[in-house]
Structures are given as structure tokens and as C-alpha cells.
C-alpha positions as CSV (number, residue, x, y, z in Angstrom):
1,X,-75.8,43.7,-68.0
2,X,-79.2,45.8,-67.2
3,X,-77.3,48.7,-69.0
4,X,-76.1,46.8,-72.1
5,X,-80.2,45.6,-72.6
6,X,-81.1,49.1,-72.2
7,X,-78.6,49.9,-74.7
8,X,-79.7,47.3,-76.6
9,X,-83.7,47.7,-76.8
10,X,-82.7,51.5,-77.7
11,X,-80.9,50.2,-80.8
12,X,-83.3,48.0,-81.8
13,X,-86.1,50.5,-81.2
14,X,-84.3,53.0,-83.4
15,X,-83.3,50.6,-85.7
16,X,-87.2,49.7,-86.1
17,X,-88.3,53.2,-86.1
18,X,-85.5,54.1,-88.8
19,X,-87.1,51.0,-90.9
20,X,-90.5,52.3,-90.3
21,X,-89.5,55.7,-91.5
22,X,-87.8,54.4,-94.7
23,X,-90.8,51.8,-95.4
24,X,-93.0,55.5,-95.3
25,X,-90.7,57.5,-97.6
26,X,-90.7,54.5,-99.7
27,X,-94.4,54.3,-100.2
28,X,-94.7,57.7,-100.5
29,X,-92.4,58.0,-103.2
30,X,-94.1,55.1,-105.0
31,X,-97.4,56.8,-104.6
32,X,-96.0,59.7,-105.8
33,X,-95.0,58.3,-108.8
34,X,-98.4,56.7,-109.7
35,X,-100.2,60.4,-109.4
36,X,-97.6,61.7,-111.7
37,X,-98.3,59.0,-114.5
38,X,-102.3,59.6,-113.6
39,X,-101.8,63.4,-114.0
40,X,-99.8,62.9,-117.5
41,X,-102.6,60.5,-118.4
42,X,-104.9,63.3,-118.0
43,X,-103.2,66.0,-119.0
44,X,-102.9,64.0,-122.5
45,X,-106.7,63.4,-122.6
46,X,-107.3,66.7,-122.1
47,X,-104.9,68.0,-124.5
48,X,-106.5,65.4,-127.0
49,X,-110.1,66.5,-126.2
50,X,-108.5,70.5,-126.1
51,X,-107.3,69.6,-129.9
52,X,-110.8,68.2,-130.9
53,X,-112.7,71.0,-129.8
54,X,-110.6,73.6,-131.3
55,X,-110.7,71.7,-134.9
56,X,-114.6,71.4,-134.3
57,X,-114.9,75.1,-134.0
58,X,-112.9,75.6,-137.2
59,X,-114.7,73.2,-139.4
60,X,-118.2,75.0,-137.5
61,X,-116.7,78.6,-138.1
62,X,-116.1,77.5,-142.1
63,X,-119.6,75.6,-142.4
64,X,-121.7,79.0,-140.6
65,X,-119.4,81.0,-143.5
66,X,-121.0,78.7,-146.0
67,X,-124.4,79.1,-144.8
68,X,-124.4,82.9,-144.3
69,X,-122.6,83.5,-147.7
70,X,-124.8,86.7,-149.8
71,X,-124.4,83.8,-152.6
72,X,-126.0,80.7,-150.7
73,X,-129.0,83.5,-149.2
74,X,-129.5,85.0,-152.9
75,X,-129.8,81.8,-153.9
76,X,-132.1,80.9,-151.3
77,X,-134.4,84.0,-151.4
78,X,-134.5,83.3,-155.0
79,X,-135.9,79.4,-154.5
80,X,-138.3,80.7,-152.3
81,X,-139.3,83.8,-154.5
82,X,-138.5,86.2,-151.8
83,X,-137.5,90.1,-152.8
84,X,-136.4,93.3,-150.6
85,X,-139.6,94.9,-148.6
86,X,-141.0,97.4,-149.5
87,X,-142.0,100.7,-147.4
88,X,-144.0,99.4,-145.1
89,X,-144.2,95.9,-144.7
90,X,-141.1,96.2,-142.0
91,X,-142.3,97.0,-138.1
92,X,-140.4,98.1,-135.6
93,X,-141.7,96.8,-132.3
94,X,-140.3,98.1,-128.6
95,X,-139.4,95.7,-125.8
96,X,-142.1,94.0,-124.5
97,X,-144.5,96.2,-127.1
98,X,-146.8,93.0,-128.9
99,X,-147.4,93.2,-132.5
């Protein structure tokens, strides 16, 4: 009889630990699964915010075209009544030399 308790216990103590194990994988797959979705949540915000910023460069690399066009800065020196210099008025300072 003292053996078949033994016996008994044993199985039930395996049995608990077997259930133990499997509530463990369980959860751990379940949290696994919630990083993964988190991660593809992020990786799609970043791919949006990846997108953005590339088409912001673009339209920024277009616009500084514009602005440094020679026709848009003839223009310009033309408004402001601006011409070449002459010999002379141009000074070429060293590093740290002052004016």
C-alpha cells in the first residue's frame, strides 16, 4: 500500500510538473506571438516614416535645383542690380587671417 502512494504521488507530481511545463511553453508561445505583431507594427512604421523621408529629400533635392538654377540667380542679380567684380574688389583671406 506504502508502495502504490509512492507510486502514486510520483505520478501526480509528474503529471503536475508536465502541466506546469506545458502552461510555460504555452505562455511563451503566446508571448511570442504578441512581439512578432509589435515588431511588424514597427517595422511598418518605420517603413512608412523610411518612405516619407526619402520623398522629402526628392521634393528638397528638386526645390534646391530651383533655387540654384543660373536662370532664377540671373534673375536675382538682375533685381538687385548686381554685376560680375571687377579686378580687385574680390579678397582672398587665409584661415584664421581677419579682413
Amino acid at each position: 500500500m506504502a508502495r502504490a502512494e509512492g507510486a502514486g504521488k510520483r505520478e501526480l507530481a509528474c503529471f503536475a510538473g508536465l502541466l506546469v511545463l506545458l502552461l510555460a511553453v504555452g505562455l511563451s508561445l503566446v508571448w511570442l506571438n504578441i512581439e512578432r505583431w509589435d515588431m511588424a507594427y514597427r517595422i511598418e512604421r518605420l517603413e512608412r516614416e523610411l518612405e516619407d523621408k526619402s520623398s522629402l529629400v526628392a521634393k528638397l533635392e528638386v526645390e534646391k535645383g530651383n533655387l540654384l538654377s543660373p536662370q532664377r540667380l540671373r534673375k536675382l542679380a538682375k533685381d538687385f542690380d548686381l554685376a560680375q567684380a571687377r579686378p580687385g574688389q574680390i579678397r582672398h583671406l587665409e584661415a584664421g587671417q581677419r579682413p
